[in-house]
C-alpha positions as CSV (number, residue, x, y, z in Angstrom):
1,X,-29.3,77.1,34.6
2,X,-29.7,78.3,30.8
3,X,-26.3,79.0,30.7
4,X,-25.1,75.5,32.5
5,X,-26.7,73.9,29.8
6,X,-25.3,75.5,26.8
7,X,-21.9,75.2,28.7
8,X,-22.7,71.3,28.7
9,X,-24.1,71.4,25.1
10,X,-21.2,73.1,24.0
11,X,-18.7,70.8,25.1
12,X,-20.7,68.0,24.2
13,X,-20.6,69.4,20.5
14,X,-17.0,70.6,21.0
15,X,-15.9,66.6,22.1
16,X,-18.2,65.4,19.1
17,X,-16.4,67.9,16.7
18,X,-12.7,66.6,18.2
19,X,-13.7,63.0,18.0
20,X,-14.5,63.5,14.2
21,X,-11.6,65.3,14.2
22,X,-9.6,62.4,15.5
23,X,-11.4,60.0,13.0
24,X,-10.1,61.9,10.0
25,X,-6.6,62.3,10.7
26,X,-6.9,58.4,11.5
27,X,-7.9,57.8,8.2
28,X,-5.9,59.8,6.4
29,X,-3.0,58.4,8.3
30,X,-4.1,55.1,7.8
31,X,-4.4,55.6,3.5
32,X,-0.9,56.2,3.5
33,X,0.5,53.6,6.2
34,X,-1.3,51.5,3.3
35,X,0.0,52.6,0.4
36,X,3.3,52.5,1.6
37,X,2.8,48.9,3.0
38,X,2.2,48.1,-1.0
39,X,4.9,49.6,-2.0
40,X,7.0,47.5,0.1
41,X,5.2,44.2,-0.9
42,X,5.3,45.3,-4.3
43,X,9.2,45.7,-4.0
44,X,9.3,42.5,-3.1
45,X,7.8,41.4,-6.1
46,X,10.5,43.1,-8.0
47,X,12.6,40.7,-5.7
48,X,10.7,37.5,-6.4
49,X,10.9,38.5,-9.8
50,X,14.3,38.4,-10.2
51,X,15.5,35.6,-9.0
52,X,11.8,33.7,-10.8
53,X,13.0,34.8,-13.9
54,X,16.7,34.3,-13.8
55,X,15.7,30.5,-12.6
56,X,13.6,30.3,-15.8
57,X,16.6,31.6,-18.0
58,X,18.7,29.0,-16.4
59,X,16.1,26.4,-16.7
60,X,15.6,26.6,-20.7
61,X,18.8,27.9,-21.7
62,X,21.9,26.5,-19.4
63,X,21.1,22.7,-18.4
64,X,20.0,20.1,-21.6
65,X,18.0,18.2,-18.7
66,X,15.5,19.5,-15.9
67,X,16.5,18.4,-12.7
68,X,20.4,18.5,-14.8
69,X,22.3,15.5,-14.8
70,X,25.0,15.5,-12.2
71,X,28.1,13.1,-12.0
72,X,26.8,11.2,-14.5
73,X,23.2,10.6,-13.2
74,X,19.7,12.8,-13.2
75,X,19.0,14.4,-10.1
76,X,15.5,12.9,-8.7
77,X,12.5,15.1,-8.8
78,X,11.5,16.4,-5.7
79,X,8.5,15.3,-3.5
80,X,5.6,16.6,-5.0
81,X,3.2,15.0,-2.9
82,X,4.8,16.0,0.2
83,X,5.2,19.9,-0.8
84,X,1.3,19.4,-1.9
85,X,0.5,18.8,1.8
86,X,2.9,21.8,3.6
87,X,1.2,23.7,0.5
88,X,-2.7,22.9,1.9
89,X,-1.4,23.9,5.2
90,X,0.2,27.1,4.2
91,X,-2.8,28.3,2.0
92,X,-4.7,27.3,5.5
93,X,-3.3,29.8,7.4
94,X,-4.0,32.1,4.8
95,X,-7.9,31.4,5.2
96,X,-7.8,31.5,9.4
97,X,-5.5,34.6,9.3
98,X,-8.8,36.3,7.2
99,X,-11.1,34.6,9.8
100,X,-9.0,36.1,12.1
101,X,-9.0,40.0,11.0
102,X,-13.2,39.6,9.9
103,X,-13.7,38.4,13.7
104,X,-11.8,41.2,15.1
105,X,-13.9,43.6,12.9
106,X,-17.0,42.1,14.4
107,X,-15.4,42.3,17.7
108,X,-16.0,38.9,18.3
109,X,-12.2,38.3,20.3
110,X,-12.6,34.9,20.9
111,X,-12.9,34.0,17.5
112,X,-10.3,36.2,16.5
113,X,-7.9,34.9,19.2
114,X,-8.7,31.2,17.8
115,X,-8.3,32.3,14.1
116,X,-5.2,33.8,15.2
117,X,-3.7,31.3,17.2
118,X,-4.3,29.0,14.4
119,X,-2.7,30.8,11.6
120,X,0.3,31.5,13.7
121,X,0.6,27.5,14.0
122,X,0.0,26.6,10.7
123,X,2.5,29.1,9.8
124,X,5.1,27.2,12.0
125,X,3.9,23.7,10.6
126,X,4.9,24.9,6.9
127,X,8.4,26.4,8.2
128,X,9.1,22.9,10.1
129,X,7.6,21.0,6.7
130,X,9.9,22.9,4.7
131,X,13.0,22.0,7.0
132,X,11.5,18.5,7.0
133,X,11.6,19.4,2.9
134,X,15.4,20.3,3.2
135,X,17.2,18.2,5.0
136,X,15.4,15.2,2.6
137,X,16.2,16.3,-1.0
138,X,18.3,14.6,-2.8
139,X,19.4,17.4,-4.5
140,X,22.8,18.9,-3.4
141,X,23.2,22.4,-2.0
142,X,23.2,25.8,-3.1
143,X,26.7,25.0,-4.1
144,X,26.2,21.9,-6.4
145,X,23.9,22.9,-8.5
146,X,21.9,24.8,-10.3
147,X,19.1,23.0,-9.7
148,X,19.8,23.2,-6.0
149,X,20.9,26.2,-5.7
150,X,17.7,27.9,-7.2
151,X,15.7,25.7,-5.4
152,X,17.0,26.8,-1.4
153,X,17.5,30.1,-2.5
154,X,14.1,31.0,-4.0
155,X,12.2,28.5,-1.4
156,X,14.9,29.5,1.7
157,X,13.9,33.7,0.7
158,X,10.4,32.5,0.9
159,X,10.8,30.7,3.8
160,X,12.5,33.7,5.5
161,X,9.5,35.8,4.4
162,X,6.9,33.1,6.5
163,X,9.0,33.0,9.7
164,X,9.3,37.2,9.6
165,X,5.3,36.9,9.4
166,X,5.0,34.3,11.9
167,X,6.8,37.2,14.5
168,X,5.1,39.5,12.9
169,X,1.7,37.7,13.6
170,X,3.0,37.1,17.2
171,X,3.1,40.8,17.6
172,X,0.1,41.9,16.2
173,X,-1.7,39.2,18.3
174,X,0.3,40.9,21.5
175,X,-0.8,43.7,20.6
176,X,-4.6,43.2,20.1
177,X,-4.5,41.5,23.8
178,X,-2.9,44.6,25.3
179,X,-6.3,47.4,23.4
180,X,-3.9,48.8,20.7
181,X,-6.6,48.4,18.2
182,X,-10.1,48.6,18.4
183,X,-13.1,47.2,15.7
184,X,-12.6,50.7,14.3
185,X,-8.9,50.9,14.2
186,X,-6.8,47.9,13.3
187,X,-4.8,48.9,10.7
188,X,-2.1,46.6,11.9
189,X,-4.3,43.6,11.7
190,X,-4.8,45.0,8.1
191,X,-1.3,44.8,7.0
192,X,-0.6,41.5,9.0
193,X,-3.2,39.9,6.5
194,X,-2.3,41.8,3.8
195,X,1.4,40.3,4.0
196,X,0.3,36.4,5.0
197,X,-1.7,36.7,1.5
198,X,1.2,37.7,0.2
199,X,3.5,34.9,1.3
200,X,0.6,32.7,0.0
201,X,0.9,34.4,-4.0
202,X,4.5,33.8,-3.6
203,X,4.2,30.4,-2.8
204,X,1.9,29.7,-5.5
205,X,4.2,30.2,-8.0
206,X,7.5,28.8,-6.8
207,X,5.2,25.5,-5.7
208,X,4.7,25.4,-10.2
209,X,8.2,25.9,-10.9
210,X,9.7,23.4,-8.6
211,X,7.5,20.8,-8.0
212,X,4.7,21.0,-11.4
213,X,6.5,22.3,-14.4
C-alpha cells in the first residue's frame, strides 16, 4: 500500500513538474510571439511615416494654397464634423475591444462575447463611414490632386489596416468560441488588441492632418 501511494505521489509531483513545465515554455513562447508582433506594428510605423511625412513636404513646400486651388477655384475643406463622428466611433471600438480582452481575463465570456461583438461592429460602422466619406468629397481622386491623392491614399492604407483587423477580430472571436485560449493563455486576444489600439494612434494623427491642421 506504501508503495501505491508513493507511486500516486510521484506522478502527482511528476504531472505538477510537467505542467510547470508547460507554463514556461508558454511564456517564453509567448515573449517572443510579442516582440515580434511589435516589430511588425512598429514597421508599420515606418510606413505611416513615410507617406505622413512626404504629405507634410508637399503640404508646405509644393502647393501656395491648402486644399490647392484647382481649375481656377479652391478645393472645399473636407467634413470635419462628419469625420469627428466616424472618429468617436472608431476610438469606441478601441475602448470595447479592451473591455473585451479584461472580460476574457476574468473569464467572464459573456461579457467578452458582447465587448467583442461590439468592437467588431463598430469597426464596420467606421469602414462604411469612411466609404460614406469617399464617395462625398469634393475633392478629386488619387489622380487629380495632390490634395486628393494624399488624402485616399493615407486614409484608403488606413482603412485597409481597420478592415484586416475587423477579420482579424472575426477570427480571434472564432477562435475563443471553439477553447483555443483560456484566462491563462490568450495571447491572440493580446495581439488582436494590441493592433485595434494601433489602428486607433494611426488614426489620430491623419484625423489632424486632414481634417484640423
Amino acid at each position: 500500500m506504501s508503495v501505491s501511494i508513493a507511486k500516486q505521489g510521484y506522478s502527482l509531483g511528476h504531472g505538477h513538474d510537467e505542467d510547470a513545465h508547460e507554463q514556461v515554455i508558454y511564456q517564453e513562447t509567448r515573449d517572443m510571439r510579442l516582440l515580434g508582433f511589435v516589430l511588425f506594428l512598429c514597421s508599420d510605423v515606418v510606413l505611416f511615416s513615410a507617406f505622413i511625412f512626404a504629405y507634410i513636404y508637399l503640404r508646405t513646400t509644393v502647393a501656395p494654397a491648402w486644399p490647392p486651388i484647382v481649375g481656377g477655384h479652391q478645393l472645399p475643406r473636407l467634413d470635419t464634423a462628419f469625420a469627428t463622428v466616424n472618429s468617436v466611433v472608431l476610438f469606441g471600438s478601441g475602448v470595447t475591444m479592451h473591455y473585451a480582452l479584461e472580460n476574457f481575463k476574468h473569464a467572464k465570456l459573456r461579457g467578452f462575447n458582447a465587448f467583442m461583438g461590439l468592437t467588431i461592429v463598430l469597426g464596420t460602422m467606421f469602414l462604411l463611414g469612411q466609404g460614406y466619406e469617399y464617395a462625398h468629397a469634393q475633392i478629386g481622386g488619387w489622380s487629380g490632386n495632390i490634395f486628393g491623392a494624399s488624402f485616399f491614399t493615407l486614409t484608403g492604407m488606413h482603412g485597409f489596416h481597420v478592415f484586416a483587423g475587423v477579420v482579424y477580430l472575426l477570427v480571434l472571436w472564432y477562435q475563443a468560441s471553439r477553447g483555443v485560449y483560456t484566462k491563462e493563455r490568450y495571447f491572440g486576444l493580446t495581439a488582436g488588441t494590441l493592433y485595434w489600439h494601433f489602428v486607433d494612434v494611426i488614426w489620430v494623427g491623419l484625423f489632424f492632418l486632414f481634417y484640423l491642421w
